[in-house]
Residue frames as qw, qx, qy, qz and C-alpha x, y, z in Angstrom:
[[0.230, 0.031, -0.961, -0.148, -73.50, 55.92, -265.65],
 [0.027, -0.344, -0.900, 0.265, -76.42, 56.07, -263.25],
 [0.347, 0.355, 0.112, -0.861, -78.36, 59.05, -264.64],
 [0.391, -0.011, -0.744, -0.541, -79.02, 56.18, -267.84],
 [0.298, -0.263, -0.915, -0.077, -81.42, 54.41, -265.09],
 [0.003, 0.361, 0.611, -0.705, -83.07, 57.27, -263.19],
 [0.248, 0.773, 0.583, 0.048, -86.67, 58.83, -263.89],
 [0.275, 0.680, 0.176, 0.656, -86.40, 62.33, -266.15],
 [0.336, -0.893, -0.044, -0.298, -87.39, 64.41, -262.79],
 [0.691, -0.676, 0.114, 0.229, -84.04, 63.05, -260.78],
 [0.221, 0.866, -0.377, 0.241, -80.47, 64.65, -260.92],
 [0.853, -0.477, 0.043, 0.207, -77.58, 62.69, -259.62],
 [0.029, -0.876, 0.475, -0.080, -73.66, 62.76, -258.99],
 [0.989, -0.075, 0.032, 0.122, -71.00, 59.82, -259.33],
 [0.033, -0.865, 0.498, 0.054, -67.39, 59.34, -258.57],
 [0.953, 0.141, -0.258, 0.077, -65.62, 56.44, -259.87],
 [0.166, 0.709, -0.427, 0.536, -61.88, 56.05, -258.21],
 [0.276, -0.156, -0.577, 0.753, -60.54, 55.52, -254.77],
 [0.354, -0.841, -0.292, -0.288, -62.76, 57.16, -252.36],
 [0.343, 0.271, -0.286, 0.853, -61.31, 60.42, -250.89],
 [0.107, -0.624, -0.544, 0.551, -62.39, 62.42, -247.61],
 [0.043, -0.412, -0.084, -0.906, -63.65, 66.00, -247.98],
 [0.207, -0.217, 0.501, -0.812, -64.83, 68.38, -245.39],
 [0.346, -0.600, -0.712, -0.115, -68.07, 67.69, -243.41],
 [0.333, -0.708, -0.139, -0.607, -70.36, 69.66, -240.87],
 [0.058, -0.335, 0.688, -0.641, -69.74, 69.37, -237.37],
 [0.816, -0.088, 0.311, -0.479, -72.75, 67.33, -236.75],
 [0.795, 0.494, -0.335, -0.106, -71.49, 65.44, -239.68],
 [0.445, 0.487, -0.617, 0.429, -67.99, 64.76, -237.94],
 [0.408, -0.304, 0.651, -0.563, -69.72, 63.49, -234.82],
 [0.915, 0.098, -0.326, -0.216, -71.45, 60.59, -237.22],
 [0.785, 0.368, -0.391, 0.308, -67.93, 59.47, -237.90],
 [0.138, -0.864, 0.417, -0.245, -65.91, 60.57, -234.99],
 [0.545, -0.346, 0.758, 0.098, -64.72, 56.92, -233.81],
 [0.885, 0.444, -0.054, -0.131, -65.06, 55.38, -237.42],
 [0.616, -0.338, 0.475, 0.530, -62.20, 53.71, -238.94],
 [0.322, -0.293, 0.451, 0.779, -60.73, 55.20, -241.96],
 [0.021, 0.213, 0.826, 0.522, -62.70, 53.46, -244.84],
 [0.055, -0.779, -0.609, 0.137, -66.26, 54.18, -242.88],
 [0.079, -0.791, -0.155, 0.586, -65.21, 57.87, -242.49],
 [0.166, -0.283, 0.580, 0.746, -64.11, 58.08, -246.07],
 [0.056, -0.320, -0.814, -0.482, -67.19, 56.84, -247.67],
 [0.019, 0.746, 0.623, -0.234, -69.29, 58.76, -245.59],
 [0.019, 0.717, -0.008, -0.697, -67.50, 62.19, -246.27],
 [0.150, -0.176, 0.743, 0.629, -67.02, 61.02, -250.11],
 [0.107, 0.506, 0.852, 0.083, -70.96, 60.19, -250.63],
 [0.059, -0.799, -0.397, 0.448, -71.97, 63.67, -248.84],
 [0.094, -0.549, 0.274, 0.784, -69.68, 65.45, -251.57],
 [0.099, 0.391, 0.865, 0.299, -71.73, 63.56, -254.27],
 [0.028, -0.675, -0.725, -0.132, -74.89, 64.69, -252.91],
 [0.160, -0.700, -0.041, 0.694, -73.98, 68.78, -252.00],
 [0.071, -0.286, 0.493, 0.818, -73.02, 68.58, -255.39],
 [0.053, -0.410, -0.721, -0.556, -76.21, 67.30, -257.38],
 [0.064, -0.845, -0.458, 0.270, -78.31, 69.70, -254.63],
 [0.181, -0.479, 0.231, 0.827, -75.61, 72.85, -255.83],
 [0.107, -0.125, 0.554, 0.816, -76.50, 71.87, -259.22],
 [0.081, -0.681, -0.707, -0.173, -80.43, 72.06, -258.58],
 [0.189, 0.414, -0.243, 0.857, -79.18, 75.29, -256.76],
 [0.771, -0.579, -0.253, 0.079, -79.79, 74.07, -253.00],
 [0.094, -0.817, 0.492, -0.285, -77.07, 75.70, -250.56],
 [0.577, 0.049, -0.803, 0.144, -74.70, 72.92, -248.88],
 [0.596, -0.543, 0.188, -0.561, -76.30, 71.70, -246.07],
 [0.139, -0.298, 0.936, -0.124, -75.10, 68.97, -243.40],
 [0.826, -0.035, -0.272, -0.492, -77.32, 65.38, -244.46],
 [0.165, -0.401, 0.819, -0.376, -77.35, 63.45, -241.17],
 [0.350, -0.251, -0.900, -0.072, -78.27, 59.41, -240.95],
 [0.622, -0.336, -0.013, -0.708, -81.88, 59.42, -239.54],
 [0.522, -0.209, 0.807, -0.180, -82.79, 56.00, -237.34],
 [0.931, 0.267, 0.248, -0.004, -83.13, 53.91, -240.51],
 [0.657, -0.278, 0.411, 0.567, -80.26, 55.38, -241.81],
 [0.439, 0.652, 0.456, 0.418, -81.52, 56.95, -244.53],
 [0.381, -0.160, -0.167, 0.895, -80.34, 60.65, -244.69],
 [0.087, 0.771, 0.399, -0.489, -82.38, 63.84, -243.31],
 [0.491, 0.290, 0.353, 0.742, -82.79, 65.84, -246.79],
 [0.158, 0.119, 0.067, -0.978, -83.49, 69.87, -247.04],
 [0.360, 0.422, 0.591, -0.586, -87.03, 70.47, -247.33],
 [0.697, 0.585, -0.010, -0.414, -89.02, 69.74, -250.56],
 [0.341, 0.629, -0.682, -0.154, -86.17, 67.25, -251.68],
 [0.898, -0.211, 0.373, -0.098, -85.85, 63.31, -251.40],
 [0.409, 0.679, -0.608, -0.054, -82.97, 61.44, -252.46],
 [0.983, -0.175, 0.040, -0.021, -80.87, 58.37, -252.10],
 [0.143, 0.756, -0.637, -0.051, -76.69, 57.84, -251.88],
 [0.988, 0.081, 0.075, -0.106, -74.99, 54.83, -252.35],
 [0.248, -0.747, 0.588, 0.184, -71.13, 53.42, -251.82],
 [0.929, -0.186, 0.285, 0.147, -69.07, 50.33, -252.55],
 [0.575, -0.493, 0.435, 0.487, -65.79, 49.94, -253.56],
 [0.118, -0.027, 0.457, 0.881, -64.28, 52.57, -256.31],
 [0.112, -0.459, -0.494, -0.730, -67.98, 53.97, -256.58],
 [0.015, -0.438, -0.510, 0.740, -69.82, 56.69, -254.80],
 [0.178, -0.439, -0.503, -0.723, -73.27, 58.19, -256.12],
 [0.043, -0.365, -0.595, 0.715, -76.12, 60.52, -254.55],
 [0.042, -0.432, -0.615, -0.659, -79.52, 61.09, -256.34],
 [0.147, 0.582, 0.512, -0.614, -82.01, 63.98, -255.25],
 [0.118, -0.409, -0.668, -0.611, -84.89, 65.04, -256.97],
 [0.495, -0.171, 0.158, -0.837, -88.39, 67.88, -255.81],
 [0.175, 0.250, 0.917, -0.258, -91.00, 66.06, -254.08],
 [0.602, 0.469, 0.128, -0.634, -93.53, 67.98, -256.08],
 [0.591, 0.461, -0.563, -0.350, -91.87, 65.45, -258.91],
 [0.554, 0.117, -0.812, 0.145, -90.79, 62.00, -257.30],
 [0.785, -0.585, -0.049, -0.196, -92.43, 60.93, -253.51],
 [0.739, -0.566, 0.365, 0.012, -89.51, 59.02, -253.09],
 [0.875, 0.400, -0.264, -0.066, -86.38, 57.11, -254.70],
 [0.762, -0.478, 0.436, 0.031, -83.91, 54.63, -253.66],
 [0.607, 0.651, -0.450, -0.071, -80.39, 53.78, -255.42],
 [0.600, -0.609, 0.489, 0.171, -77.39, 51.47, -254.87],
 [0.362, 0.722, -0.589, -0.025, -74.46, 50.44, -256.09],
 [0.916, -0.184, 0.357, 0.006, -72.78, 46.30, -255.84],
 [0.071, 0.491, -0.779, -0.383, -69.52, 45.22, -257.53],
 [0.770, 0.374, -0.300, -0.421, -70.85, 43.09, -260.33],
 [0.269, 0.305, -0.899, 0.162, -69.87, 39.33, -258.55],
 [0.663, -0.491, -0.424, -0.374, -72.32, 36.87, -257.08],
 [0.603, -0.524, 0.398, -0.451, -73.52, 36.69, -253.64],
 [0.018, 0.297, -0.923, 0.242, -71.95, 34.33, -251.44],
 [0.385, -0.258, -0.807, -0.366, -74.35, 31.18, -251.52],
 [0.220, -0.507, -0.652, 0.519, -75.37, 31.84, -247.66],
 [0.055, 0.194, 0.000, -0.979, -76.46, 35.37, -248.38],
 [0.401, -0.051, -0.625, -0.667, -78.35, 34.56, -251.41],
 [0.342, -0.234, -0.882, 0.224, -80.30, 31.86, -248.81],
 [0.060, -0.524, -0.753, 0.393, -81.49, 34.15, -246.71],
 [0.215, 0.441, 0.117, -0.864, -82.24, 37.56, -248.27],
 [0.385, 0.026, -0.530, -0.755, -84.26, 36.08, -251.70],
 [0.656, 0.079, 0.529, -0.533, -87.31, 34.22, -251.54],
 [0.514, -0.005, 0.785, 0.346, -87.38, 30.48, -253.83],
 [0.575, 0.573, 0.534, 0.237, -89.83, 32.03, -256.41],
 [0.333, 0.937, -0.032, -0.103, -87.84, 35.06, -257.09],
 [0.377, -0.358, 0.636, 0.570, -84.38, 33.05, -257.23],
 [0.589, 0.274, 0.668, 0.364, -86.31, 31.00, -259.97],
 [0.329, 0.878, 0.337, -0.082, -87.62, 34.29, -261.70],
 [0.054, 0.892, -0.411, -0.182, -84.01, 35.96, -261.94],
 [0.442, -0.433, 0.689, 0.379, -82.46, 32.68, -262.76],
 [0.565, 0.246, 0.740, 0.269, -84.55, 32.40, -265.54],
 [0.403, 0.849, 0.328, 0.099, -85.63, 35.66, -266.86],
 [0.152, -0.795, 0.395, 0.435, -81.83, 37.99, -266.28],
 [0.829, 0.432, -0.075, 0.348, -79.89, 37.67, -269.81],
 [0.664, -0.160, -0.036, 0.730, -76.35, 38.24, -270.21],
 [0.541, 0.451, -0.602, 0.376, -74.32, 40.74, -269.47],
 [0.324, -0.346, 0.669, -0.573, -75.17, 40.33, -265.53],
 [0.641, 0.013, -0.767, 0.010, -75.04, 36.81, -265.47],
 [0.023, -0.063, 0.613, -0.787, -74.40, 37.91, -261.47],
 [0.410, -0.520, -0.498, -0.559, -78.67, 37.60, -261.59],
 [0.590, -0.534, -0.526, 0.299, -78.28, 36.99, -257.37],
 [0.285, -0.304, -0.183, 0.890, -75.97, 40.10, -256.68],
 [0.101, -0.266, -0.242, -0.927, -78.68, 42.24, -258.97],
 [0.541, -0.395, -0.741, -0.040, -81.25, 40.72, -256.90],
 [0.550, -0.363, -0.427, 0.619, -79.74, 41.62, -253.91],
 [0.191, -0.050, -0.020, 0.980, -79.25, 45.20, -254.99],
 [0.228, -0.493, -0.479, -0.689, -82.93, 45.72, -256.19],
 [0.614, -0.482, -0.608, 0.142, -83.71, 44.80, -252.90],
 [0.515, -0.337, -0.259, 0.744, -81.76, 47.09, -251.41],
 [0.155, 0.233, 0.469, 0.838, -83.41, 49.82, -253.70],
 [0.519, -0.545, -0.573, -0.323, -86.71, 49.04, -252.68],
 [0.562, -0.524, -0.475, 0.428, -86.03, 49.42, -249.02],
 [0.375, -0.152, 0.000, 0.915, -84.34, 52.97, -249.77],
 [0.203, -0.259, -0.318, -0.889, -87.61, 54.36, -251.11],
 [0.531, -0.542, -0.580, -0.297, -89.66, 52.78, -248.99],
 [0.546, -0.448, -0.533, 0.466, -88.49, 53.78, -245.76],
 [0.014, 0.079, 0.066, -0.995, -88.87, 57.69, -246.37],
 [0.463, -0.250, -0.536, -0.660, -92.63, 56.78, -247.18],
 [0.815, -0.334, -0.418, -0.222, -93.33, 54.76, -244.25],
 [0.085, 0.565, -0.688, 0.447, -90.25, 54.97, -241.67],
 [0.942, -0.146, 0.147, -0.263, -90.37, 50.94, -241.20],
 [0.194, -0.400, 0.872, 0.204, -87.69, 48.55, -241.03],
 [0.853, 0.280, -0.131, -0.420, -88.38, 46.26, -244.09],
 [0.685, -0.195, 0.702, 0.022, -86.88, 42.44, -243.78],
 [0.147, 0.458, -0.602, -0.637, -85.65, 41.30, -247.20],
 [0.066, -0.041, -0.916, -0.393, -87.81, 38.82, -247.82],
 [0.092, 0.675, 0.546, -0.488, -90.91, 41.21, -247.44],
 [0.336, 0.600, -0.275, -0.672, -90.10, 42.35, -250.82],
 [0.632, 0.091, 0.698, 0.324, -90.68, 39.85, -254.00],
 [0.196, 0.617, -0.413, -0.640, -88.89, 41.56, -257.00],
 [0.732, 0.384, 0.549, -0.120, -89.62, 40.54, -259.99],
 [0.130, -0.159, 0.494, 0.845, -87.98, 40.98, -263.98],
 [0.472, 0.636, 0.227, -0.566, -90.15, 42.73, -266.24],
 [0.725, 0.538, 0.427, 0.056, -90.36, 42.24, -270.17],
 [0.365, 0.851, -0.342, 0.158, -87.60, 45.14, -270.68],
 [0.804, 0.172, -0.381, 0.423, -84.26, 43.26, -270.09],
 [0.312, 0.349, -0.442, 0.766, -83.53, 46.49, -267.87],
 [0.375, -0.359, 0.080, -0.851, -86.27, 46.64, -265.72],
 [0.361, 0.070, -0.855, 0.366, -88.02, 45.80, -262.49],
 [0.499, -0.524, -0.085, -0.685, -90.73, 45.58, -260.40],
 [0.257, 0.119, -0.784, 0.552, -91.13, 44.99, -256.62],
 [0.421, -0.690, -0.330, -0.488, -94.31, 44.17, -254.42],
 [0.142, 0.267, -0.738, 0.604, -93.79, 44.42, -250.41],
 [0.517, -0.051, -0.838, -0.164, -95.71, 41.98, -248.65],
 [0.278, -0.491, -0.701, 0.436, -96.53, 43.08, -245.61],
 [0.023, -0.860, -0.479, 0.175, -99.21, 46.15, -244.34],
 [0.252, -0.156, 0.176, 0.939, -98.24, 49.67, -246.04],
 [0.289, 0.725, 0.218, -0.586, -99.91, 52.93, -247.73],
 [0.758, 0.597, 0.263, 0.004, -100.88, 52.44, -251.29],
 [0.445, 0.837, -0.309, 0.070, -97.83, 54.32, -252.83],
 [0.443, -0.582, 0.657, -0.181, -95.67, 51.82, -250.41],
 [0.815, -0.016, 0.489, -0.310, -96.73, 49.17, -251.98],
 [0.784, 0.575, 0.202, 0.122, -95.42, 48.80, -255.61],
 [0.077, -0.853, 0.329, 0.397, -92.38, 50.05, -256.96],
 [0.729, 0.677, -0.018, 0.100, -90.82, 49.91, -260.47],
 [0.274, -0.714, 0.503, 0.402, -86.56, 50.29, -261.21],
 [0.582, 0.754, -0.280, 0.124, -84.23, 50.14, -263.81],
 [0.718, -0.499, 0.332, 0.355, -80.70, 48.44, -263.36],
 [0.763, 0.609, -0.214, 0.005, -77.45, 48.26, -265.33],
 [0.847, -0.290, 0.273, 0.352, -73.78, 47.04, -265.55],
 [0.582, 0.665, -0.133, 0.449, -70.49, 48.32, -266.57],
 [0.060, 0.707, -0.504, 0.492, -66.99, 49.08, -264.93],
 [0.255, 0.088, -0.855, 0.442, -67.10, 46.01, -262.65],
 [0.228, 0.136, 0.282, -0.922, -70.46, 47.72, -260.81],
 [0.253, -0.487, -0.835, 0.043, -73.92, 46.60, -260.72],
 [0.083, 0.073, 0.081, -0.991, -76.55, 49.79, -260.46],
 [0.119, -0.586, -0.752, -0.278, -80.40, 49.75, -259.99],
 [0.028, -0.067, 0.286, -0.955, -82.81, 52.29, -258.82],
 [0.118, -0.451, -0.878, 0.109, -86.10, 52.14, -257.43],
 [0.310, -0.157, -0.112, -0.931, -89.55, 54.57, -257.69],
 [0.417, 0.314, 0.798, -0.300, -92.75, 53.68, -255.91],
 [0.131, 0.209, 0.687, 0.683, -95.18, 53.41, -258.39],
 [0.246, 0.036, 0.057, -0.967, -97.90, 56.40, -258.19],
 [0.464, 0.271, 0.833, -0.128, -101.43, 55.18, -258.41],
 [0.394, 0.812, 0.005, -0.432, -102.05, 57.66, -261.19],
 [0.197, 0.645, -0.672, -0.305, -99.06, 56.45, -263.02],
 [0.636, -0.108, 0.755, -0.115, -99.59, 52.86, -262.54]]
């Protein structure tokens, strides 16, 4: 379902389903060592995601520990993005000689709780998603939410900054599936723009996010 929104050069994995453990590294199993259940499940359930789409670029498995944004530490020449929420786990990697950077996630298809919506959008990009999202994600706040959350995942391997959600103003684009995002505060030119693709199906809300190259632009 989420390879239909990534760029030609990335390779992902998805698991639909309950979310099951499976091994980890010993560094890995100090992340989690006091988690509860669910936290240590979705972490070891993502990491089997992403071992697999590196296997099938034919990368050895390798342990991928949270950095201090959280984002995970990938093998050299590789950038990726993983993503959880309930019944869905995905993990996209792609060469850095093809993509700089990219950023996925993954929302059950149901709007945000009206506080939420309050403080992570900003008033001219409610009005822009309440007027420009058609059906079938009526949800236009929870896709909102998720682009957002896109954006931040590519930008922070580019720039290793904490980004405040309303330091991004996303915008629809003229394809029903598509998106663009500026970020608002100081950054390096390929920080600055970024382009994505969402969709819907199975209950699930899915977007991904690419800065936008200045060559490609």
């Amino acid at each position: 379902m989420i390879e239909t929104i990534l760029p030609a050069a990335a390779h992902a994995v998805e698991e639909f389903g309950d979310t099951r453990a499976g091994p980890l590294f010993p560094d890995e199993e100090a992340v989690v060592a006091n988690a509860v259940p669910q936290r240590r499940n979705e972490f070891s359930a993502v990491r089997r995601c992403a071992r697999r789409a590196l296997a099938e670029r034919g990368h050895p498995p390798v342990a991928l520990l949270p950095g201090p944004g959280g984002a995970p530490a990938w093998p050299e020449g590789i950038v990726g993005s993983m993503t959880h929420c309930a019944g869905y786990r995905a993990a996209v990697v792609a060469d850095r000689a093809h993509l700089s950077s990219i950023g996925i996630d993954a929302e059950p298809d149901e709007p945000l709780p009206r506080d939420v919506l309050r403080i992570v959008a900003r008033p001219d990009e409610i009005e822009r998603f309440r007027a420009g999202i058609p059906v079938p994600s009526r949800n236009w706040d929870r896709l909102l939410f998720s682009a957002k959350e896109a954006v931040y995942k590519a930008w922070y391997p580019l720039t290793g900054r904490w980004l405040d959600f309303t330091d991004v103003s996303v915008s629809p684009t003229s394809d029903p599936r598509g998106f663009t995002a500026d970020v608002l505060v100081p950054a390096p030119g390929r920080a600055r723009l970024f382009r994505g693709t969402w969709t819907t199906g199975d209950g699930l809300i899915l977007t991904a996010s690419v800065p936008v190259e200045p060559h490609r632009r």
